[in-house]
matplotlib code that plots the C-alpha trace (Angstrom):
import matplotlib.pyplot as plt

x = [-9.8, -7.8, -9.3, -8.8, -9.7, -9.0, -9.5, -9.8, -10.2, -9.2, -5.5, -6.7, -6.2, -2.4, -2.2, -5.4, -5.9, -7.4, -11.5, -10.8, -10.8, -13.7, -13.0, -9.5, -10.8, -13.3, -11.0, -8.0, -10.5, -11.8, -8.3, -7.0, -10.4, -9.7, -6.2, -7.3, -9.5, -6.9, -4.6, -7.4, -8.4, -4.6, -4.8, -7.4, -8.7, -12.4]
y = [-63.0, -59.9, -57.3, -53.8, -50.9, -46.9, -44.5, -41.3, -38.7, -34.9, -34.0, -32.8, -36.3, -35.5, -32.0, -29.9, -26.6, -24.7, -25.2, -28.2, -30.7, -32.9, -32.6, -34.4, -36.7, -38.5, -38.1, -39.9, -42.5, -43.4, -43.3, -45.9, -48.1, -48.8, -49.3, -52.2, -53.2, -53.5, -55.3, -58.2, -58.2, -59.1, -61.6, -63.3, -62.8, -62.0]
z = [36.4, 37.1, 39.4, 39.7, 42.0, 40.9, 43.9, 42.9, 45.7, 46.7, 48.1, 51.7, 52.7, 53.0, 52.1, 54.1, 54.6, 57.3, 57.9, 55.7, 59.0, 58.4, 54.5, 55.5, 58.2, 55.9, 52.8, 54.7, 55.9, 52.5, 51.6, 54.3, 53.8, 50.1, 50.6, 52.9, 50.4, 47.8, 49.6, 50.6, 46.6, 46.1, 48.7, 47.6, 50.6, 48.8]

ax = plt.figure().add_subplot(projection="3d")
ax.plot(x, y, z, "-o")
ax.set_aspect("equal")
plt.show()
């Protein structure tokens, strides 16, 4: 069974502006923690 993630999320993960600081904190975690989760699903680690 093939398995597939999309993450779809807002560029001020890598590319913020100013007052944008939590935007880009939470953006780049969400970012980080599906790219984790990815690489366990190609494990086979789940």
């Amino acid at each position: 069974m093939e398995q597939k993630m999309v993450n779809i999320r807002s560029p001020h993960a890598r590319l913020t502006q100013r007052k944008f600081v939590a935007s880009a904190i939470s953006t780049a975690a969400l970012a980080g923690m599906t790219h984790a989760k990815a690489v366990d699903l190609v494990s086979g680690y789940w």
